[in-house]
VOPAVEX-414046 format. One record per residue (C-alpha): residue number from 1; x, y, z. Coordinates in nm, 4 decimals, decimal comma, m for minus. Layout:
{num:NUM u:X v:Y w:Z}
...
//
This chain:
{num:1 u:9,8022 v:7,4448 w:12,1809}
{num:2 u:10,0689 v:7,6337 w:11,9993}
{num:3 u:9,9284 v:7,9096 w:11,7321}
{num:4 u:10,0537 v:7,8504 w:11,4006}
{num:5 u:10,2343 v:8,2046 w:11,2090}
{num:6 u:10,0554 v:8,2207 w:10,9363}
{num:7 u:10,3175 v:8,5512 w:10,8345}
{num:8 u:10,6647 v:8,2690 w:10,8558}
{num:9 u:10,6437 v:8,3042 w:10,4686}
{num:10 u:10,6275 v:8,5998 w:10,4568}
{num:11 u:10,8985 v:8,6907 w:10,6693}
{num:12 u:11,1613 v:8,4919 w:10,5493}
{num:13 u:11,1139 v:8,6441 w:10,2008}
{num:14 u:11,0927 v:9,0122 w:10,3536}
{num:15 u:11,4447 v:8,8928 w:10,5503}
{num:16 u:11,5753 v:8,7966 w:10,2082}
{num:17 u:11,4817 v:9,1202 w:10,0488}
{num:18 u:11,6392 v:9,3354 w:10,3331}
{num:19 u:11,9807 v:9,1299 w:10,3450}
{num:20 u:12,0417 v:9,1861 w:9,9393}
{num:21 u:11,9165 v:9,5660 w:9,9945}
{num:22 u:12,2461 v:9,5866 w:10,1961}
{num:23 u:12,4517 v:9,4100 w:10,0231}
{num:24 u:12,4038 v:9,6223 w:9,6944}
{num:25 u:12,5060 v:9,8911 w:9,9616}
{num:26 u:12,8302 v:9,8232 w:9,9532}
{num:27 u:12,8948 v:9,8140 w:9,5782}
{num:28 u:12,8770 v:10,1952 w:9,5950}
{num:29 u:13,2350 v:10,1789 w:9,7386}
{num:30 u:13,5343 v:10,1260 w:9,5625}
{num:31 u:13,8603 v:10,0447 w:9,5793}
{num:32 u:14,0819 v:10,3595 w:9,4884}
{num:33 u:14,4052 v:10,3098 w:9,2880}
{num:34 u:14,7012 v:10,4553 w:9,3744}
{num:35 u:14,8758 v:10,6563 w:9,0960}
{num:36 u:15,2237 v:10,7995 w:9,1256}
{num:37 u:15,2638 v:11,0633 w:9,4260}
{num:38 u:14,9341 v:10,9796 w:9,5948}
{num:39 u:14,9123 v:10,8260 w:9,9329}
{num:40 u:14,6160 v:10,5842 w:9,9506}
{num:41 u:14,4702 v:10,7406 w:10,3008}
{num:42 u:14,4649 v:11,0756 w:10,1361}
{num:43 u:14,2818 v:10,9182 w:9,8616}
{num:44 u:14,0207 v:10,7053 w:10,1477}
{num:45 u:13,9740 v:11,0226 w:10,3178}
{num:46 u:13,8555 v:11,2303 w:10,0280}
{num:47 u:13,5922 v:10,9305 w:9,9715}
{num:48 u:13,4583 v:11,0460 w:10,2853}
{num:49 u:13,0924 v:11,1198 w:10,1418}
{num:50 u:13,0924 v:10,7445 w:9,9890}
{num:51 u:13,1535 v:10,5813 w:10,3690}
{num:52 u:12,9096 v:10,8669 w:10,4933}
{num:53 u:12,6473 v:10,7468 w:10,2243}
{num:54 u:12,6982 v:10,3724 w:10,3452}
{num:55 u:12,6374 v:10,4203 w:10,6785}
{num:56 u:12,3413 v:10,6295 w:10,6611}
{num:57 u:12,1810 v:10,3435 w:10,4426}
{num:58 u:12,3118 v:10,0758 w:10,6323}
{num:59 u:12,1420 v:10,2353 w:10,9426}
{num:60 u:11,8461 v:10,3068 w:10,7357}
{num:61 u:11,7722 v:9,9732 w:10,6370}
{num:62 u:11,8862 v:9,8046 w:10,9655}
{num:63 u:11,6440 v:9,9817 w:11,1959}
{num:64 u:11,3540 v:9,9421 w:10,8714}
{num:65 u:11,4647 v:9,5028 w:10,9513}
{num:66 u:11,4457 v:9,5457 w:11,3107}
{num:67 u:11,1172 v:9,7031 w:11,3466}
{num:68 u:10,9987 v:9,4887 w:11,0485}
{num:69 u:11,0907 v:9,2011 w:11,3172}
{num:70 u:10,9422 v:9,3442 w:11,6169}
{num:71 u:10,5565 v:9,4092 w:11,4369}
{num:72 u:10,5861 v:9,0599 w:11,2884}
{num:73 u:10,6554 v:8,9312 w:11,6770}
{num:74 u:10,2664 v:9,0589 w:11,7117}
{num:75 u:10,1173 v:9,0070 w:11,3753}
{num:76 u:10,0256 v:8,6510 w:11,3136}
{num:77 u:9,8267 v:8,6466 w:11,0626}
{num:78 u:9,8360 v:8,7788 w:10,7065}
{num:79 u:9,5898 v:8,8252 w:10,3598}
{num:80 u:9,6423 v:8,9621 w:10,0567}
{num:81 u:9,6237 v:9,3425 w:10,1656}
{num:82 u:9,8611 v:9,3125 w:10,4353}
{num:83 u:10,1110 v:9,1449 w:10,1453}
{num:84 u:10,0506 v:9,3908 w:9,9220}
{num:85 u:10,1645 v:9,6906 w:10,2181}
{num:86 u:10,4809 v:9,4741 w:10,3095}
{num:87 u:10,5935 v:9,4534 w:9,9023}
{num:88 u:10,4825 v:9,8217 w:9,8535}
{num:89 u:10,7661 v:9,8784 w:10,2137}
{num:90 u:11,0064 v:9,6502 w:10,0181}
{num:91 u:10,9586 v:9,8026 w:9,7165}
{num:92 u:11,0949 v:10,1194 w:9,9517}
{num:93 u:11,3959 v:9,9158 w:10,0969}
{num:94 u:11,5053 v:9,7659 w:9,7600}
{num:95 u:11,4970 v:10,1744 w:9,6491}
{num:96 u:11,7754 v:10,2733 w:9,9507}
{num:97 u:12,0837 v:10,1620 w:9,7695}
{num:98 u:12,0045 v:10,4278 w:9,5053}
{num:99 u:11,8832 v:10,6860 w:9,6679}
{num:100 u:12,2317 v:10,6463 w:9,9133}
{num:101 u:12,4436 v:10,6315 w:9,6035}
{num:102 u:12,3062 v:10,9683 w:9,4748}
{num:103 u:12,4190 v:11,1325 w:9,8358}
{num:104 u:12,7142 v:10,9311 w:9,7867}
{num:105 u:12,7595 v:11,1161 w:9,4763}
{num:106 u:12,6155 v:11,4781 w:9,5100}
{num:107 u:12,6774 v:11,5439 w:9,8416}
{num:108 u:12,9238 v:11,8508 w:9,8984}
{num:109 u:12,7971 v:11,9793 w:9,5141}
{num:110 u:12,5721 v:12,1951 w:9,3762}
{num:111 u:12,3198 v:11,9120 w:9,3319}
{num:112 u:12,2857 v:11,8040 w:9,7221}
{num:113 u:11,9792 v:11,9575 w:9,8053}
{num:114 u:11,8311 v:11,6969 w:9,4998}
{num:115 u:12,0349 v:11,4526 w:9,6153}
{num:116 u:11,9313 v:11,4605 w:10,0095}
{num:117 u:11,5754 v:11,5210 w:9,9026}
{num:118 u:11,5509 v:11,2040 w:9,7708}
{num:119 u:11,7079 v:11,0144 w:10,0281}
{num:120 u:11,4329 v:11,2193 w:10,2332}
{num:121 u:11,1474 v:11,0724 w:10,0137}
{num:122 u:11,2724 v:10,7477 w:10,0655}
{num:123 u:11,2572 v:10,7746 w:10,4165}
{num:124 u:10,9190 v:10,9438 w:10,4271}
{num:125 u:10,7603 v:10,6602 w:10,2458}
{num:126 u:10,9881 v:10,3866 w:10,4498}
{num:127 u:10,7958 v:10,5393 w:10,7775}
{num:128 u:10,4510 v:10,5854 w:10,6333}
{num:129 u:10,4716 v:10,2091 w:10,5035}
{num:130 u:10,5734 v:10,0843 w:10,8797}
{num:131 u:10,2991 v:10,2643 w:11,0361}
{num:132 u:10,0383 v:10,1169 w:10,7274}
{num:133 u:10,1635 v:9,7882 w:10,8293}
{num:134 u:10,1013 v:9,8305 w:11,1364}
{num:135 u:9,7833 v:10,0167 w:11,1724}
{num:136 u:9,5703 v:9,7963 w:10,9031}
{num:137 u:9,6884 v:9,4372 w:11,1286}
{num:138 u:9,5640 v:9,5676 w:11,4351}
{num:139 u:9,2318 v:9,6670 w:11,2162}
{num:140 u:9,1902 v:9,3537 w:11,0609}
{num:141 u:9,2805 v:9,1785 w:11,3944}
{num:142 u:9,5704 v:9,0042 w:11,2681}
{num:143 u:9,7427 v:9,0314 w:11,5975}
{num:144 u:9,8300 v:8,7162 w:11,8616}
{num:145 u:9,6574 v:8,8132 w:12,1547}
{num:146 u:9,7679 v:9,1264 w:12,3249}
{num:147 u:9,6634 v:9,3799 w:12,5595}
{num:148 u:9,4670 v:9,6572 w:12,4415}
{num:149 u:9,7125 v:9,9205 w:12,6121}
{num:150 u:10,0012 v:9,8080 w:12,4708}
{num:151 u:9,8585 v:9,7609 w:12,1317}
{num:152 u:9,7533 v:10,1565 w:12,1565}
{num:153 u:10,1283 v:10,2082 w:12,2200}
{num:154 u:10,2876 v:10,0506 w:11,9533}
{num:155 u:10,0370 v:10,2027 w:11,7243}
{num:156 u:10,1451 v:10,5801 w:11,8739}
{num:157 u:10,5403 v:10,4654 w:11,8589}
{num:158 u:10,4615 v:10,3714 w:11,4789}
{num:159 u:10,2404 v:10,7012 w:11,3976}
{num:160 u:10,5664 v:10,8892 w:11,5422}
{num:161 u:10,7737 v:10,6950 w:11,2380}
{num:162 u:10,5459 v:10,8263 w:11,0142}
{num:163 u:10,5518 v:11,2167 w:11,1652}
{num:164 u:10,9036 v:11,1705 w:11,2150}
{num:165 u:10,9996 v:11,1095 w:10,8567}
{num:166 u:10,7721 v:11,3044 w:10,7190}
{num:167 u:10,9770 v:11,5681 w:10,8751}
{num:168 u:11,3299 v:11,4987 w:10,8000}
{num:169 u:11,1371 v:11,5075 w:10,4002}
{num:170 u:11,0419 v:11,8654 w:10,5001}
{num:171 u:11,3710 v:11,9805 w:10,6620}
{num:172 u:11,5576 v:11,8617 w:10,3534}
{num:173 u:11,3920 v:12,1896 w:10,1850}
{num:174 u:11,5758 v:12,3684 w:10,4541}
{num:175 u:11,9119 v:12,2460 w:10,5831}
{num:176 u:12,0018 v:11,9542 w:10,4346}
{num:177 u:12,2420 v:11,8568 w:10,7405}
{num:178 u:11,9932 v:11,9437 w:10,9754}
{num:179 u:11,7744 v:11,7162 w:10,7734}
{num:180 u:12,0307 v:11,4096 w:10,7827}
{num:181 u:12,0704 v:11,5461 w:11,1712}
{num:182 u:11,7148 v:11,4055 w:11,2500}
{num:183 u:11,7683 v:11,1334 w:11,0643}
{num:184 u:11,9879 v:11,0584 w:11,3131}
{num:185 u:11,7791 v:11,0988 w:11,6179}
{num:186 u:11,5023 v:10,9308 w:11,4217}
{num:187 u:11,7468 v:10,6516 w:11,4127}
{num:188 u:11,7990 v:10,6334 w:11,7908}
{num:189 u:11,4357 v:10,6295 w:11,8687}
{num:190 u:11,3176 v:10,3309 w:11,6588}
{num:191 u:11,6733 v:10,1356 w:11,7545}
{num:192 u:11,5137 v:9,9084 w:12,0074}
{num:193 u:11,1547 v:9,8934 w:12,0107}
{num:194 u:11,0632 v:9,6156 w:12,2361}
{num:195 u:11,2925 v:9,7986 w:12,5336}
{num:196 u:11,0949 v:10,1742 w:12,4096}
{num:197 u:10,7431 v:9,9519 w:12,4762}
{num:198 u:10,8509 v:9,8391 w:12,7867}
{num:199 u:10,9616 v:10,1421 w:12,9403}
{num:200 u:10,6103 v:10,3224 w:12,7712}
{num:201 u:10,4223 v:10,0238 w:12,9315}
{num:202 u:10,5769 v:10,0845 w:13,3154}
{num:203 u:10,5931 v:10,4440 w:13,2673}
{num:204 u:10,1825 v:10,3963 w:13,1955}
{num:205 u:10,1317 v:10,1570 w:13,4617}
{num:206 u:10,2962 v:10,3795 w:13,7755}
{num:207 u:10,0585 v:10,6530 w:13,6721}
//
């Protein structure tokens, strides 16, 4: 007998609410206009922070969606706290666009370290709202039915989110391209989750 997902609702709106968080992504870049004596690839390379600014959100929000996917693969079922966490991490995606636009506007000035700090905060709380998710459906046992081990795993993988942007927060007081440095690698770890759990589960099992 097939298990109904109860979280299909859920989902689709939390899809719908990701896809127009990118698309107000790209209203941060504009068309430049050519005046007299300008070439129009001088003018797209000094825009360089705008593209930079894009990118970092698009990645942002694109590995946010993918392991927003890959929980929702294991959680099945869902009540009124476990709503509340997901609009309180889409309240955090829907924030992105703006907190990319200020890099896109302060980075390379006097007002960067502001500017990167809140992107930072962003990401803190983006993190510590994936591992909430997370930790309070395998509490309330609103999981399909999984091994315990792997369960464990995917509860350490999302913990690291949480440590891991946490950091990149604290680094921004510090260097802010070190900061969007591990933002980077941050990026890279969560990329493909279901490939990181299997290679966590054999690496587990062969010990």
């Amino acid at each position: 007998m097939t298990t109904v997902k109860e979280t299909s609702r859920l989902e689709s709106f939390s899809d719908g609410v990701f896809g127009f968080a990118i698309t107000l992504l790209v209203l941060d870049i504009h068309v430049p206009t050519v005046s007299e004596g300008q070439d129009l690839l001088d003018l797209l390379m000094a825009d360089w922070a705008t593209y930079l600014s894009f990118l970092i959100g698009f990645f942002t929000i694109l590995i946010c969606w993918i392991n927003h996917h890959y929980m929702f693969d294991h959680i099945y079922k869902n009540n009124s706290k476990l709503l509340l966490l997901n609009g309180f991490k889409l309240l955090v995606v829907t924030f992105t666009p703006f907190a990319t636009a200020l890099l896109s506007k302060y980075i390379n000035t006097p007002q960067q370290s502001t500017a990167v700090g809140v992107y930072a905060f962003n990401f803190a709380l983006m993190g510590t709202a994936m591992f909430f998710i997370w930790l309070y459906a395998v509490r309330m046992d609103l999981m399909k039915h999984e091994s315990e081990a792997l369960l464990k795993l995917i509860t350490r993988y999302y913990f690291l989110a949480t440590a891991m942007s946490l950091t990149i927060f604290i680094l921004s007081f510090v260097n802010i391209w070190i900061c969007l440095g591990f933002s980077g690698i941050m990026f890279a770890t969560f990329l493909f989750p279901e490939q990181m759990m299997v290679y966590a589960m054999r690496r587990q099992a062969s010990k």
